[in-house]
Structure formats: C-alpha cells, structure tokens
C-alpha positions as CSV (number, residue, x, y, z in Angstrom):
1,X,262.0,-2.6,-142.6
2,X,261.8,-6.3,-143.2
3,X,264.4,-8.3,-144.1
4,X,265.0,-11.5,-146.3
5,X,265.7,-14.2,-143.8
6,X,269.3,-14.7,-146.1
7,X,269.9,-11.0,-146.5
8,X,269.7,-11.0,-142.2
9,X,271.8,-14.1,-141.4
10,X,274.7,-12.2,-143.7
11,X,274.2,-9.0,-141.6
12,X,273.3,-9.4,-138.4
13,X,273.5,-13.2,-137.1
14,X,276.3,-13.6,-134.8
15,X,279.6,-14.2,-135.5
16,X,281.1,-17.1,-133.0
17,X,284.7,-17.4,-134.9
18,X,285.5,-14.2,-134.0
19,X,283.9,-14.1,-130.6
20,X,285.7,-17.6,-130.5
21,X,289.3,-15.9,-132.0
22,X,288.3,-12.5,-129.3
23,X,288.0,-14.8,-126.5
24,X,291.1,-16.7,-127.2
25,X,293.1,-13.5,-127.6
26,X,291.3,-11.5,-124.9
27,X,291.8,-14.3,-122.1
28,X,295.2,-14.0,-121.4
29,X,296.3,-10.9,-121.5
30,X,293.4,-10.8,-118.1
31,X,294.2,-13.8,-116.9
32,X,298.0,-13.7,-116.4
33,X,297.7,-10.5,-114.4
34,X,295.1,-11.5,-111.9
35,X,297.1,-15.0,-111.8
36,X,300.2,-12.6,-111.0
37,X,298.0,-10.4,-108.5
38,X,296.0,-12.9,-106.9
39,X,299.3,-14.7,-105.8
40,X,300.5,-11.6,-104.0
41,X,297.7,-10.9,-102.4
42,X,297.5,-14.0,-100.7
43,X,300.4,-13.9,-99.2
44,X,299.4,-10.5,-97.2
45,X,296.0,-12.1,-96.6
C-alpha cells in the first residue's frame, strides 16, 4: 500500500521528543547504579 508522503510523516516518521524525553528519563535510573557498582568493584580490583 502506498502512502501520501503527509499521511506517512504523521504515522511513521520518528519521534525524537520522546526518544529525547525516554533518553532523559531512561539515563539515570542505569547510570546511577553502574556509577554505584563500578565504584565497588574497583576497590576489589
């Protein structure tokens, strides 16, 4: 099925504010633990 260039942008193009807001919201809650793991593994390393 072909699709109005308009009618595809609305539905499928990608959607960077919310990749942009996931990111944002997604980053710490990884980031802290390694932080907090990565600084107790070094000291047994």
């Amino acid at each position: 099925m072909i699709h109005p260039i308009k009618e595809y942008n609305r539905r499928f193009a990608t959607h960077t504010i919310e990749w942009i807001g996931f990111a944002m919201i997604v980053t710490p809650c990884l980031l802290i633990p390694y932080m907090l793991w990565y600084s107790s593994a070094s000291k047994y390393l």
